[in-house]
C-alpha positions as CSV (number, residue, x, y, z in Angstrom):
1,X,0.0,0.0,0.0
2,X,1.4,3.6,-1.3
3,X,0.2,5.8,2.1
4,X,-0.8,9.5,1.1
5,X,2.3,10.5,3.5
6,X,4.0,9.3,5.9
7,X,6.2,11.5,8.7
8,X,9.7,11.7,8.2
9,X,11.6,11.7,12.0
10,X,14.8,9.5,11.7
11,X,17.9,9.1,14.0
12,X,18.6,12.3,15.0
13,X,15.4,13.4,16.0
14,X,15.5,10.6,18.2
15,X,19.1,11.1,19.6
16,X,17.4,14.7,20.2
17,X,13.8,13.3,22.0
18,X,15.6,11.2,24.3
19,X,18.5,13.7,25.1
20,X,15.8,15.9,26.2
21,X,13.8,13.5,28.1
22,X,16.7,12.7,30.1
23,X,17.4,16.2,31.2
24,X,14.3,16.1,32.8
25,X,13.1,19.6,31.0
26,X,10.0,18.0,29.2
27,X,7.6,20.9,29.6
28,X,8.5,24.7,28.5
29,X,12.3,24.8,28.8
30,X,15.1,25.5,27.7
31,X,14.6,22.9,24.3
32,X,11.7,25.2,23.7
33,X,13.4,28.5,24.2
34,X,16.6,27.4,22.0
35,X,13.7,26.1,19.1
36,X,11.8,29.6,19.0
37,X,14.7,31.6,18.7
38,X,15.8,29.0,15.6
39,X,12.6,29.0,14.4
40,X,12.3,33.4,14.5
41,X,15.7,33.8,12.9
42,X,15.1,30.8,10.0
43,X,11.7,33.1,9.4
44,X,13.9,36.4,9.9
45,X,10.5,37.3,12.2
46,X,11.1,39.1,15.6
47,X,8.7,36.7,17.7
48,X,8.2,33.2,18.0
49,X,5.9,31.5,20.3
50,X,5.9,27.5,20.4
51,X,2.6,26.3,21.2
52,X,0.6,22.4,21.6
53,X,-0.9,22.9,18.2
54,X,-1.6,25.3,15.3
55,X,-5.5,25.3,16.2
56,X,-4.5,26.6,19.7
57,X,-2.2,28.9,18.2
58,X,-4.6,30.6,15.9
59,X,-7.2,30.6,19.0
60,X,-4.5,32.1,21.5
61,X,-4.2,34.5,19.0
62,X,-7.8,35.4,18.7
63,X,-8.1,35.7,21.9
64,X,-5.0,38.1,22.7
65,X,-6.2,40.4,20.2
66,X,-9.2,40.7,21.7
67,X,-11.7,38.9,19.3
68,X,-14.9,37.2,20.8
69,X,-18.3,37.1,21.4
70,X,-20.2,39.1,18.7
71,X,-17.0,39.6,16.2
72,X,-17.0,38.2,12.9
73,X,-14.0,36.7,11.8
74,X,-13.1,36.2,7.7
75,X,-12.2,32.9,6.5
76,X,-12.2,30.6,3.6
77,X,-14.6,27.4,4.0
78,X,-12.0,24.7,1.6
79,X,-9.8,24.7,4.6
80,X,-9.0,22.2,7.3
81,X,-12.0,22.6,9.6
82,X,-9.7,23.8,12.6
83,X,-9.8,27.0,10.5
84,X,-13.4,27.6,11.3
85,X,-13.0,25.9,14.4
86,X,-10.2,28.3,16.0
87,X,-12.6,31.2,15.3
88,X,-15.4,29.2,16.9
89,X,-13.7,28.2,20.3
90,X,-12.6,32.1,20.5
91,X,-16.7,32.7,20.6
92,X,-16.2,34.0,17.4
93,X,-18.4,33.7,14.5
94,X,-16.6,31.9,10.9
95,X,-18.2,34.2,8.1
96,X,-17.1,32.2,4.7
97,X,-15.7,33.1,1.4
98,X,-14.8,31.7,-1.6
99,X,-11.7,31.2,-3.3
100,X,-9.3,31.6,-6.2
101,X,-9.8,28.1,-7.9
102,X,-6.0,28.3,-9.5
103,X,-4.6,28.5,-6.1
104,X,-7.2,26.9,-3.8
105,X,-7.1,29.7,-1.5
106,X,-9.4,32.9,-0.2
107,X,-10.3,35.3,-2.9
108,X,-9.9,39.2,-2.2
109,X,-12.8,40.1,-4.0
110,X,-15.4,37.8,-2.4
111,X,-13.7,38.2,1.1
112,X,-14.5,42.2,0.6
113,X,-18.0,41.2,0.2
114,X,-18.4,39.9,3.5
115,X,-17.0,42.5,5.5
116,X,-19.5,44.0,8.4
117,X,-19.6,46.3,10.8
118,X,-18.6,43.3,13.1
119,X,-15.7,41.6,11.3
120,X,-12.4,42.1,13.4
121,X,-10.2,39.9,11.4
122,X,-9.4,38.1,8.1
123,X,-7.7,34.6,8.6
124,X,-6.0,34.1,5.5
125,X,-5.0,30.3,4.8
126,X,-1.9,29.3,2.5
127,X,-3.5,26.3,1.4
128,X,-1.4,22.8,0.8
129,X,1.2,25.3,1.2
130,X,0.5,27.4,-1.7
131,X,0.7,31.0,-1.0
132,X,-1.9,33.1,-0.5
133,X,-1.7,37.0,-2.0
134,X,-0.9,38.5,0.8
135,X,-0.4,41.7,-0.1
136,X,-3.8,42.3,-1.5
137,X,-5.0,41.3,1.5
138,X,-2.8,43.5,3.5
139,X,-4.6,46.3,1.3
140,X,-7.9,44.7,2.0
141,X,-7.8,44.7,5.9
142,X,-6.0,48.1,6.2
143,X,-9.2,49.8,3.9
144,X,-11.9,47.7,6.5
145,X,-9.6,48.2,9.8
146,X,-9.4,45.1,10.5
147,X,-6.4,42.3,11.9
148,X,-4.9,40.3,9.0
149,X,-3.9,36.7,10.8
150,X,-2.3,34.4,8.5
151,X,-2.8,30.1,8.8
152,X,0.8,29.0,7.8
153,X,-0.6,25.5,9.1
154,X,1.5,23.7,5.6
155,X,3.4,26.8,4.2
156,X,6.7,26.2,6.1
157,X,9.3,26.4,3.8
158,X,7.3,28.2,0.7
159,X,8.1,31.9,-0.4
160,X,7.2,34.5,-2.4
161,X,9.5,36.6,-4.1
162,X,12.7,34.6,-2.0
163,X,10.7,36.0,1.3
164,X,10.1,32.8,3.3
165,X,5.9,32.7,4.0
166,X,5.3,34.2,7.5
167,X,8.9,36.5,7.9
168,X,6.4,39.9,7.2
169,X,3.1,38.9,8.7
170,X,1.7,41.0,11.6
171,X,0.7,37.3,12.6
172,X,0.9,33.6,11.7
173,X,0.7,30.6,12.9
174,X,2.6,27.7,11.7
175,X,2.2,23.5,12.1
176,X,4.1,20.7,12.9
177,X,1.9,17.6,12.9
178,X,3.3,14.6,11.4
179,X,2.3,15.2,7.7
180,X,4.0,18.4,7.8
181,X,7.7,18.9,6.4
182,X,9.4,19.8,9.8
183,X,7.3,18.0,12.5
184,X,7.2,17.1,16.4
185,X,4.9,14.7,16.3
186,X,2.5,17.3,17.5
187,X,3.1,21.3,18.0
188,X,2.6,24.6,16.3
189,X,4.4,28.0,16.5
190,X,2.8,31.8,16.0
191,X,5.3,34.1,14.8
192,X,4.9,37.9,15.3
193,X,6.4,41.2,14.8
194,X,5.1,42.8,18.3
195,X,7.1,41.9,21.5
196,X,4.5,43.0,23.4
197,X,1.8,40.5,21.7
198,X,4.7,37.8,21.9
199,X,4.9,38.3,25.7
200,X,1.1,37.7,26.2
201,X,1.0,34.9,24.6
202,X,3.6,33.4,26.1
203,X,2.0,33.9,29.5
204,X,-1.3,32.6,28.4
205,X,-0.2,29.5,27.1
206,X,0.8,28.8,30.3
207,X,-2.4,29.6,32.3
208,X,-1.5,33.4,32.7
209,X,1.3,33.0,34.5
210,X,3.5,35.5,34.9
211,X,6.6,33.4,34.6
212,X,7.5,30.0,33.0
213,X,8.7,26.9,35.4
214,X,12.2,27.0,33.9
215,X,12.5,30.8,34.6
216,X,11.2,30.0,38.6
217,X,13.9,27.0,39.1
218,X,16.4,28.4,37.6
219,X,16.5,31.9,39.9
220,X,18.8,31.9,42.5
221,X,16.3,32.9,44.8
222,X,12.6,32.3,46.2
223,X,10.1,33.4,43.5
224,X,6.3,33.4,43.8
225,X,4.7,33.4,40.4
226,X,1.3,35.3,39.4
227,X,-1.7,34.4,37.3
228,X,-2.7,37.4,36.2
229,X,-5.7,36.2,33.7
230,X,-7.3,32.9,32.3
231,X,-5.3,31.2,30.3
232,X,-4.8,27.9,28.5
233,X,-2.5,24.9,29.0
234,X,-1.4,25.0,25.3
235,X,2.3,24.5,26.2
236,X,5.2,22.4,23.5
237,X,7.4,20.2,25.6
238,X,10.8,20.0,25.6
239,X,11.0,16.9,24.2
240,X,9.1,18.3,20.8
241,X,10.9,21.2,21.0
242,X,14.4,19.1,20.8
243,X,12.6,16.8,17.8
244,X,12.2,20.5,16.2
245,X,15.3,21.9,16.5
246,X,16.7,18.8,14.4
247,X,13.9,18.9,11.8
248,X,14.3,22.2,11.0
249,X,18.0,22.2,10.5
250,X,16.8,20.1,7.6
251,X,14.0,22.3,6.2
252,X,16.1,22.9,2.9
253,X,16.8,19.0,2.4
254,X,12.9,18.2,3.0
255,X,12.0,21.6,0.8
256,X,14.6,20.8,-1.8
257,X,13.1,16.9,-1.7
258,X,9.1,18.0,-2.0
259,X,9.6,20.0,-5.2
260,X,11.9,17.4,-6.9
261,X,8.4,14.8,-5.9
262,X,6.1,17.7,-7.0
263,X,7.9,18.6,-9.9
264,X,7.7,15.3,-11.1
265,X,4.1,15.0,-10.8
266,X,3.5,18.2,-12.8
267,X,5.8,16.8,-15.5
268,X,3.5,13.9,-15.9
269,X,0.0,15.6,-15.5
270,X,0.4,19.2,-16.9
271,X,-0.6,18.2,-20.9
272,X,-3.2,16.3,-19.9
273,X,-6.9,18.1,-20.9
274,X,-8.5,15.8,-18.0
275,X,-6.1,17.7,-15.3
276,X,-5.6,20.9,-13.5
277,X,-2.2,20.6,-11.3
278,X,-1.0,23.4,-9.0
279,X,-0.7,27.4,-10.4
280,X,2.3,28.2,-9.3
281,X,3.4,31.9,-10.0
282,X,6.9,32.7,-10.9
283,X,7.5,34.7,-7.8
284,X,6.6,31.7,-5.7
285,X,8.6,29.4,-4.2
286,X,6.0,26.2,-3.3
287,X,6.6,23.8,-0.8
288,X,4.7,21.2,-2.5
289,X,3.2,20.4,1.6
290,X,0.5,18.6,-0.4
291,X,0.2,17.6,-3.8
292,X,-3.5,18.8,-4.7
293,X,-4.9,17.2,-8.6
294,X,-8.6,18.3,-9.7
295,X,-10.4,16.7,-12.4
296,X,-11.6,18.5,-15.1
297,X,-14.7,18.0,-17.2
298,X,-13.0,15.9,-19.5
299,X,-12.1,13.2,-16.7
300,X,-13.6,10.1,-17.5
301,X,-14.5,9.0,-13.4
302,X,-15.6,11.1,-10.5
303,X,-13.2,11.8,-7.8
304,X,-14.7,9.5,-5.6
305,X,-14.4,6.8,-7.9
306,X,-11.1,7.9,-8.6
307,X,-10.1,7.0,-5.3
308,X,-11.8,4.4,-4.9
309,X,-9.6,2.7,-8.0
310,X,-6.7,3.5,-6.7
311,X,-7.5,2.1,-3.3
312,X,-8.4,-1.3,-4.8
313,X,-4.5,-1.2,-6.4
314,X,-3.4,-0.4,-3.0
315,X,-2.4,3.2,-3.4
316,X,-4.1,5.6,-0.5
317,X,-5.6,8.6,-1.9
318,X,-7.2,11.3,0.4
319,X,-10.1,14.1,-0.8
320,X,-9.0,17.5,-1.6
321,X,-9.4,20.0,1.0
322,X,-12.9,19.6,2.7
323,X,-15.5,22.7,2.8
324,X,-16.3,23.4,6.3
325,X,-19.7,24.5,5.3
326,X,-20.7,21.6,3.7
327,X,-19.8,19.5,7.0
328,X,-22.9,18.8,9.6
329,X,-20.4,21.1,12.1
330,X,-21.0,24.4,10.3
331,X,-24.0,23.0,7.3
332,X,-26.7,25.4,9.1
333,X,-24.3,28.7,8.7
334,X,-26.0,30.9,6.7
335,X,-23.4,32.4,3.6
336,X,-23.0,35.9,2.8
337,X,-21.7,35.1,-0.6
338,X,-22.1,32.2,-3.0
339,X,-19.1,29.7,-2.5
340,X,-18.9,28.1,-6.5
341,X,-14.9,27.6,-6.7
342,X,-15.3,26.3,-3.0
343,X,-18.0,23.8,-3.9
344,X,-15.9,22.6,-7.4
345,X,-12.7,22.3,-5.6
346,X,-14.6,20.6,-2.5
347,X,-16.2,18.0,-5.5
348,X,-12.9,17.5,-7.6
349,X,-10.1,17.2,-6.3
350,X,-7.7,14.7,-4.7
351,X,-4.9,14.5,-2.8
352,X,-1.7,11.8,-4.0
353,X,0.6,10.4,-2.0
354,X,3.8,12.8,-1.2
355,X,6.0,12.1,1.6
356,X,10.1,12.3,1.5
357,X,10.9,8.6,1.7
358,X,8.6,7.8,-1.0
359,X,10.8,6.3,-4.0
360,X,10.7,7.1,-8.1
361,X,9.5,3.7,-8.7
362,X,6.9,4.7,-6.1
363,X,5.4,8.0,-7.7
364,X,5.6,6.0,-11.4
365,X,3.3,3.7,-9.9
366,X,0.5,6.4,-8.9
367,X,1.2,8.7,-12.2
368,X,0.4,4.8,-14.3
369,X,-2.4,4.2,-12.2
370,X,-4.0,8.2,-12.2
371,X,-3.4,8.5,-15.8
372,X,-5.0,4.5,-17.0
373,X,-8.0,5.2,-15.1
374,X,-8.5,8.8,-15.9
């Protein structure tokens, strides 16, 4: 069976998880400290917060910046439903827009539509890794006066005009479960240019406290912490941290791997009338997180039955990004704009397997079988 990925930790991330664990600093140390600081300067950003996921990074963020009950928050519905969901658990309310069908991700001009006197923020995904235009955005929220928070979730690595996704955002959060390229098993980070917004976060991740445990045992003197508001137990351990730290060292390696797999994909698919593979612009540098295909017209079989094809030769296959409106979570939310790129992309396309141990002989096997049933 061909998986659709598969994550990549090897020997050094091990040597690094158990080095760690024996220290005995397995929650919010120094492991963490060292692998924000990494993480910051490979972005070039000023701030980086680790955190237990990227769905409670993107609600921590929400809820530092004030956004709540009543507030509107922009988003696109062909995301990972944690998108809506952040939004949701910050008492927010998900208002959805549609997309750029080339790209898969949130288009400017329906996103404008949507704006109210309640919307505080526009959550702007870089889908599969793919990078959003973030710079009409930027234009976008600075006309409504509203926050621009950018979903990094699978754009690790990707840039846009040789400026790595993230290194300018007011604020994004990032990913590191196991299908991403640089992973801990679990984890997430938010990266941000205000220290002031770095330091609340930091505190509320840690139930409001006004100090971290490594900070306390490592004075040289008595020290009484504070909890100065609610927070959240949304903490990275040490030992992810170390697994991190490793990973990332490789980013280029895993990067440099991906688009030598994706560009051999859009080699084989690109001529073929039946086929739409990833736009990518010239300025772009794609990370090929996920390797997205939609059917076209011409295509023979439905997706489903696509997939179901492949299955029954033993290669994994998975939908293309789900619509969170179409799901029973979020199916009763009423739309303030028609969603028809959303619904086509929702209905036609599929993700292949792409994961960096997966061979030539491998990828031959899934561009034979795609292109014989197709």
């Amino acid at each position: 069976m061909i998986p659709v990925s598969r994550p990549h930790f090897g020997i050094e991330e091990e040597q690094a998880a158990v080095a760690a664990l024996r220290s005995g600093w397995v929650t919010q140390g120094p492991r963490v400290a060292e692998f924000e600081r990494a993480f910051a300067a490979a972005l070039g950003q000023l701030e980086a917060i680790a955190v237990s996921s990227c769905t409670t990074g993107l609600h921590l963020v929400l809820h530092a910046l004030g956004i709540g009950r009543g507030d509107e928050v922009i988003v696109p519905s062909l995301s990972f439903i944690a998108t809506a969901n952040a939004v949701a658990h910050a008492g927010a309310t998900p208002v959805f827009a549609d997309i750029d069908l080339a790209t898969y991700n949130l288009d400017a001009a329906s996103a404008a539509k949507t704006i109210s006197r309640r919307t505080k923020a526009i959550l702007l995904v870089h889908q599969v890794g793919l990078p959003a235009d973030v710079a009409a955005f930027r234009r976008l929220a600075r006309r409504a006066r509203v926050r621009l928070i950018e979903d990094a979730a699978c754009a690790i690595g990707s840039q846009v005009n040789g400026r790595p996704v993230g290194a300018d955002a007011d604020v994004a959060v990032f990913s590191f479960h196991p299908r991403k390229l640089v992973t801990t098993g679990e984890g997430g980070m938010i990266v941000t240019r205000s220290r002031a917004l770095a330091r609340r976060l930091r505190s509320l991740r840690h139930h409001g406290v006004s100090m971290s445990d490594f900070a306390r045992h490592a004075s040289g003197k008595v020290v009484i912490e504070a909890y100065r508001e609610v927070g959240y137990n949304y903490r990275m351990t040490d030992l992810q941290a170390a697994v991190g730290l490793v990973q990332l060292g490789r980013l280029p390696e895993f990067i440099a791997r991906r688009q030598e797999q994706g560009a051999r994909y859009d080699r084989a698919f690109a001529k073929h009338p039946a086929l739409a593979i990833p736009d990518v612009a010239p300025d772009v540098g794609f990370n090929y997180q996920t390797y997205l295909l939609r059917l076209l017209p011409g295509a023979r079989v439905s997706r489903d039955a696509l997939m179901q094809r492949l299955l029954e030769q033993g290669i994994a296959t998975r939908r293309g990004v789900m619509a969170a409106h179409r799901e029973p979570a979020y199916k009763k939310t009423r739309l303030r704009v028609p969603l028809p790129a959303t619904n086509e992309a929702n209905r036609t396309a599929i993700v292949l397997p792409l994961y960096h141990a997966m061979t030539a002989a491998d990828q031959d096997r899934v561009i034979e079988a795609v292109l014989s049933v197709v």
